[in-house]
C-alpha positions as CSV (number, residue, x, y, z in Angstrom):
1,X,-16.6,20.5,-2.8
2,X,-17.5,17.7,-5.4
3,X,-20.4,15.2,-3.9
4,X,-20.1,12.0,-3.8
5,X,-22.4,11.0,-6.4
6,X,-20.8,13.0,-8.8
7,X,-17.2,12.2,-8.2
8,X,-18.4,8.3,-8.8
9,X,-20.5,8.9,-11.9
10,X,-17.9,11.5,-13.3
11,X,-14.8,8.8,-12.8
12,X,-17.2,6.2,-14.1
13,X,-18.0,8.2,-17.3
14,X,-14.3,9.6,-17.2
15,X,-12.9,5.9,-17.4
16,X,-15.7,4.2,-19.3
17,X,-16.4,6.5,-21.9
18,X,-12.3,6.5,-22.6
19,X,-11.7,3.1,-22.7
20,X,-14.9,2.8,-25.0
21,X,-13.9,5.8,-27.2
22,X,-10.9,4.7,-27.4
23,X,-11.3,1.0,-28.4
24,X,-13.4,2.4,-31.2
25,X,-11.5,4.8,-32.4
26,X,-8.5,2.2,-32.4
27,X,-10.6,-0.3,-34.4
28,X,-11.8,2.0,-37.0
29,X,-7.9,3.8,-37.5
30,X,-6.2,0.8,-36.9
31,X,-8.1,-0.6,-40.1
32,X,-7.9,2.6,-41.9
33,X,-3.9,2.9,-41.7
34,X,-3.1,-0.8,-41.6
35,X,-1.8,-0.9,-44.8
36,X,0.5,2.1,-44.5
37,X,2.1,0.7,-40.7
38,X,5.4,-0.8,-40.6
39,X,7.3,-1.8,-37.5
40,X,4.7,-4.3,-36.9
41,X,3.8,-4.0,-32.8
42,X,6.0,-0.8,-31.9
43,X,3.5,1.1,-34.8
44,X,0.6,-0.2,-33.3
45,X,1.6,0.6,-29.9
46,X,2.7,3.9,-30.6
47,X,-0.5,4.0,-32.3
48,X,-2.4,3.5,-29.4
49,X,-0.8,5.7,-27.1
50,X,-1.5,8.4,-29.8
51,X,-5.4,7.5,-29.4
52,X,-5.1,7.1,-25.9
53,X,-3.8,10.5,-25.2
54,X,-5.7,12.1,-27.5
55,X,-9.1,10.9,-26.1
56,X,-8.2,11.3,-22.2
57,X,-6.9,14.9,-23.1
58,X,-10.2,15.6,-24.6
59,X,-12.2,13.8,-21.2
60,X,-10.3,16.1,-19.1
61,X,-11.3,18.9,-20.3
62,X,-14.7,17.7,-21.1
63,X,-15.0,15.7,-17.7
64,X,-13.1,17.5,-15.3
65,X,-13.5,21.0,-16.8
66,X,-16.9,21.5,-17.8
67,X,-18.3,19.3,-16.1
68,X,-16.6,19.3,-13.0
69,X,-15.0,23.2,-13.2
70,X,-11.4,21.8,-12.3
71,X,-8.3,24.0,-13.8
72,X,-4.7,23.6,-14.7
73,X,-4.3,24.4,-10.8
74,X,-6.6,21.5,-9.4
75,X,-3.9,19.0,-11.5
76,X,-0.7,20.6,-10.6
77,X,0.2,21.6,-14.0
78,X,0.8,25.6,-12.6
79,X,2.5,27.4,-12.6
80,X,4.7,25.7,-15.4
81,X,8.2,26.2,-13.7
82,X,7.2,24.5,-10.0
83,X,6.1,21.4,-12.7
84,X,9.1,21.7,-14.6
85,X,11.0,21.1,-11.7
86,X,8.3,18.8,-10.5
87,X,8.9,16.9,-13.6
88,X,13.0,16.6,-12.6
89,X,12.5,15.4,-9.3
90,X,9.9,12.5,-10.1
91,X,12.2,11.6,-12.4
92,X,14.7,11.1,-10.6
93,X,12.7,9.6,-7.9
94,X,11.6,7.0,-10.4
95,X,15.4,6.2,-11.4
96,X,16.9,5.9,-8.6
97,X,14.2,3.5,-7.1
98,X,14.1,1.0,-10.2
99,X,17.8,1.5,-10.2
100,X,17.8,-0.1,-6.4
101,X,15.4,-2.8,-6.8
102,X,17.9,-4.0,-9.9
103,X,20.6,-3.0,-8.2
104,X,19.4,-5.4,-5.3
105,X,18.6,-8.2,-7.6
106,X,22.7,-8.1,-8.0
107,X,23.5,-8.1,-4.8
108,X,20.6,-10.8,-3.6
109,X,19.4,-12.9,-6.6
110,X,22.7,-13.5,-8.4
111,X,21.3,-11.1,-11.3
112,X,24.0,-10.0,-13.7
113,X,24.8,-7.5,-16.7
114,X,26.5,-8.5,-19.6
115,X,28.0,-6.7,-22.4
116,X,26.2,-8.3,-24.9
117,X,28.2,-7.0,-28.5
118,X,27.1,-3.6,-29.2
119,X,28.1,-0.3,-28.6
120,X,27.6,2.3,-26.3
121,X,26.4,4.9,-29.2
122,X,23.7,2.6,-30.3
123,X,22.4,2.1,-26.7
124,X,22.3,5.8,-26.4
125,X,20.3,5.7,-29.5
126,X,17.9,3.4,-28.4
127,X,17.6,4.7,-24.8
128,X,16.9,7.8,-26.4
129,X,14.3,6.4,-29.1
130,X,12.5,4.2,-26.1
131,X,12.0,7.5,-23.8
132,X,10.0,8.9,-27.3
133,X,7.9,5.7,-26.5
134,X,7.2,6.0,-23.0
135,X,7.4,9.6,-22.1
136,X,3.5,9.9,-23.5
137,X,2.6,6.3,-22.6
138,X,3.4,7.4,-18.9
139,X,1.8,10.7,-19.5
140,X,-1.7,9.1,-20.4
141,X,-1.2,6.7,-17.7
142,X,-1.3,9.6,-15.7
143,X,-4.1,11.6,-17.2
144,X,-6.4,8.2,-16.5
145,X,-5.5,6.8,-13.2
146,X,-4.0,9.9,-11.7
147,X,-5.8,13.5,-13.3
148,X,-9.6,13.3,-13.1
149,X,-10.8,10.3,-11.1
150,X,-8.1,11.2,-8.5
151,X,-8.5,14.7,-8.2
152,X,-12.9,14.0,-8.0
153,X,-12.8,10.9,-5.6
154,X,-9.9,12.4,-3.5
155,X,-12.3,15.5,-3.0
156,X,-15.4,13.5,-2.3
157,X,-14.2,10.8,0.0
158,X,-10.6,11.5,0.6
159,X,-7.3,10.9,-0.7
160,X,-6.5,7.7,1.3
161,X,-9.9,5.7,-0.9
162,X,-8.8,7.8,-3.6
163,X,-5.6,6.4,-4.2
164,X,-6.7,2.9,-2.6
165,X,-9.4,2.2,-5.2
166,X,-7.3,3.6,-8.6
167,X,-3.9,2.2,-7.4
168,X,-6.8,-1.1,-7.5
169,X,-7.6,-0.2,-11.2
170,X,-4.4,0.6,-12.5
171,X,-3.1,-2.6,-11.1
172,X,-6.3,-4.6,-12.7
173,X,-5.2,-2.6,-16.2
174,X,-2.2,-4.9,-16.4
175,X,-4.2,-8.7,-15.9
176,X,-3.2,-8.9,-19.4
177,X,0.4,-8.7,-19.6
178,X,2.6,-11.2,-20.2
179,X,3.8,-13.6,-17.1
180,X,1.3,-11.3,-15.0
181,X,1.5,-13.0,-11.1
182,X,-0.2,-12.4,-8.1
183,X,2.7,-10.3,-7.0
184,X,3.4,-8.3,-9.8
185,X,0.0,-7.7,-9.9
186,X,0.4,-6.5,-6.5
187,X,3.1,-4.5,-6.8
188,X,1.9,-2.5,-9.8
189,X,-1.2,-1.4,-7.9
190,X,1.6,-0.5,-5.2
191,X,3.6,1.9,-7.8
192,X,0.0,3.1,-8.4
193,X,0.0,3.9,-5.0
194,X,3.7,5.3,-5.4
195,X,2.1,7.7,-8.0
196,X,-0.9,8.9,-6.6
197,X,1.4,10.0,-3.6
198,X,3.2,11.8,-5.6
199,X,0.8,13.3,-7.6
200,X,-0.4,15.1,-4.2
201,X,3.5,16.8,-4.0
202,X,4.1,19.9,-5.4
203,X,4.1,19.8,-9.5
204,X,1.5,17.0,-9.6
205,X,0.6,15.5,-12.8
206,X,4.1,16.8,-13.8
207,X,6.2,15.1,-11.1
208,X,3.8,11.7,-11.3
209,X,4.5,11.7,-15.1
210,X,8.4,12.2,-14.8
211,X,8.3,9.6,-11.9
212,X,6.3,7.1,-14.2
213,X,9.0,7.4,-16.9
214,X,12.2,7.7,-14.6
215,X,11.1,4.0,-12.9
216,X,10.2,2.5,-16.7
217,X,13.0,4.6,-18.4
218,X,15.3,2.7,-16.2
219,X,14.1,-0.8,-16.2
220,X,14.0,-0.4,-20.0
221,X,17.5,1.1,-20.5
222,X,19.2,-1.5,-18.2
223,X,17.8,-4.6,-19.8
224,X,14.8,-5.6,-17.9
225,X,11.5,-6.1,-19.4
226,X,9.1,-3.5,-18.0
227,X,5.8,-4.9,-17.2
228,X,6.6,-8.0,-19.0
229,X,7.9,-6.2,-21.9
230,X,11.0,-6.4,-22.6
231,X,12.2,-3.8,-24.8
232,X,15.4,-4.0,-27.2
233,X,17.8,-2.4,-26.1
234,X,21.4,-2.9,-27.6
235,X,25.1,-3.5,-25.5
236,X,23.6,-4.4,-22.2
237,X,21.8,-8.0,-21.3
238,X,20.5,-8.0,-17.9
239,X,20.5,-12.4,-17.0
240,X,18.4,-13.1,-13.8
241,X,19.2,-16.5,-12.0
242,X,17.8,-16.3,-8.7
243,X,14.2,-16.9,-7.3
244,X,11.2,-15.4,-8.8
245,X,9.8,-13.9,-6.4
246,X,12.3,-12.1,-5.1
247,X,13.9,-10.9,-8.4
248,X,10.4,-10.7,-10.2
249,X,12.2,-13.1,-13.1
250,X,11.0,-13.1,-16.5
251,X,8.3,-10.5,-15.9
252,X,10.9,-7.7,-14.7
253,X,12.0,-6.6,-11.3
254,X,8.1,-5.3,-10.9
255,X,7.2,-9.3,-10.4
256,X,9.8,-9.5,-7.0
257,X,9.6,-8.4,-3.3
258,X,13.0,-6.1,-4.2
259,X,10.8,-4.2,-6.1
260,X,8.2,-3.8,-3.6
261,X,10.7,-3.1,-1.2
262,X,11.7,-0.1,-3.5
263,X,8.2,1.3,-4.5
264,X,7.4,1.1,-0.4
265,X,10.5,3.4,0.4
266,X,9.1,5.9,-2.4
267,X,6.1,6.0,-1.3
268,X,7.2,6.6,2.1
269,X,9.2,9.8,0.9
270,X,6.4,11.1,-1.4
271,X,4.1,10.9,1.1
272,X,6.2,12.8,3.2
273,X,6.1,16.0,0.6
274,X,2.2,16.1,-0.3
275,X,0.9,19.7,0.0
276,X,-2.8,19.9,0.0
277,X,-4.6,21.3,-3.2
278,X,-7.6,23.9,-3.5
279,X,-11.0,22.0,-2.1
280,X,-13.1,24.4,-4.7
């Protein structure tokens, strides 16, 4: 069993520490390779994942190994085929429920697609360029809201505060976003909720991680800003006409009740498949 006292000061140091190693590190590389970036915001973004992960990676084996003896096991990452599969089925999960809430905003919000000029090929190409983008951005999304914090605080005062309090942080993570509202701040501590849920089924931070990128992989590949951001994405325009906060508007089907409505139902059927996980 992990106390109480040291699940709290782990996550603290777990989360602090990274976000403080990480804004330095980003400060003193970002000036150091400045001159040699191109692509303007995609190179520093991608830049910052790269940090990101880097440091997390490191704090989970710093944190949650030696400090806090936790394996491969304790995360869900063995054995590597249940993840693999793991991995398929969150990702799928995640499509099919951003699928739905857009799918909805059709049906109920006079939301459209429109062929916008270019081709299927180059769509393909970008679809497949974007997924290079967020398959690690979901992955140390994961590793910070979803590995250590989770695994300690679950442990020390069950999984219910557990994913309660970090579905809380990783909700607070996007204040800054552009055309952030009450509700899609709401509903992206819900999806962290939707996460942490599935982080408990079997294949863990595997099948949280594919789930992640399925629901973002979507909304990006069918037009809709993700987040707020609204990636380009060539043949398809996704036009949004009816009410805000039903649709979620110009923040992306995360700012509407559809969406809600969506990440609900998932969590309802990921919470239905959590196994528990060695107390140790």
């Amino acid at each position: 069993m992990i106390g109480r006292f040291r699940a709290l000061g782990s996550s603290l140091v777990f989360l602090g520490g990274g976000f403080a190693l990480s804004l330095i590190t980003l400060r003193w590389v970002g000036s150091t390779l400045r001159p040699v970036l191109t692509g303007g915001a995609f190179s520093y973004a991608a830049l910052q994942t790269a940090v990101l992960l880097l440091v997390f990676a490191f704090l989970t084996w710093l944190v949650g190994g030696r400090g806090l003896g936790l394996g491969a096991a304790d995360f869900g990452l063995v054995p590597a085929p249940q993840g693999v599969r793991g991995f398929g089925r969150g990702f799928l999960l995640g499509c099919v429920l951003a699928a739905a809430a857009m799918s909805a905003a059709v049906v109920l919000g006079k939301a459209e697609w429109r062929d916008d000029g270019g081709t299927v090929t180059g769509w393909l190409g970008a679809l497949g360029a974007t997924a290079l983008l967020l398959l690690p951005a979901a992955l140390v999304e994961e590793l910070i809201f979803r590995g250590v914090p989770m695994v300690a605080l679950s442990r020390a005062f069950g999984r219910g505060v557990a994913l309660i309090g970090l579905a809380a942080l990783f909700g607070a993570a996007h204040l800054w976003n552009d055309g952030i509202t009450p509700l899609a701040l709401g509903n992206i501590a819900l999806a962290g909720v939707f996460l942490g849920l599935v982080f408990f089924t079997p294949g863990g931070l595997w099948t949280s991680t594919g789930a992640h990128l399925g629901w973002n992989l979507t909304l990006a590949g069918l037009a809709a800003p993700v987040s707020g951001l609204l990636l380009p994405m060539p043949w398809l325009d996704y036009t949004i006409r009816g009410p805000a906060w039903l649709t979620g508007g110009g923040f992306g089907p995360e700012g509407g009740i559809l969406a809600a409505l969506c990440l609900t139902a998932g969590s309802v059927i990921a919470g239905r498949r959590t196994i528990p996980r060695s107390e140790s």
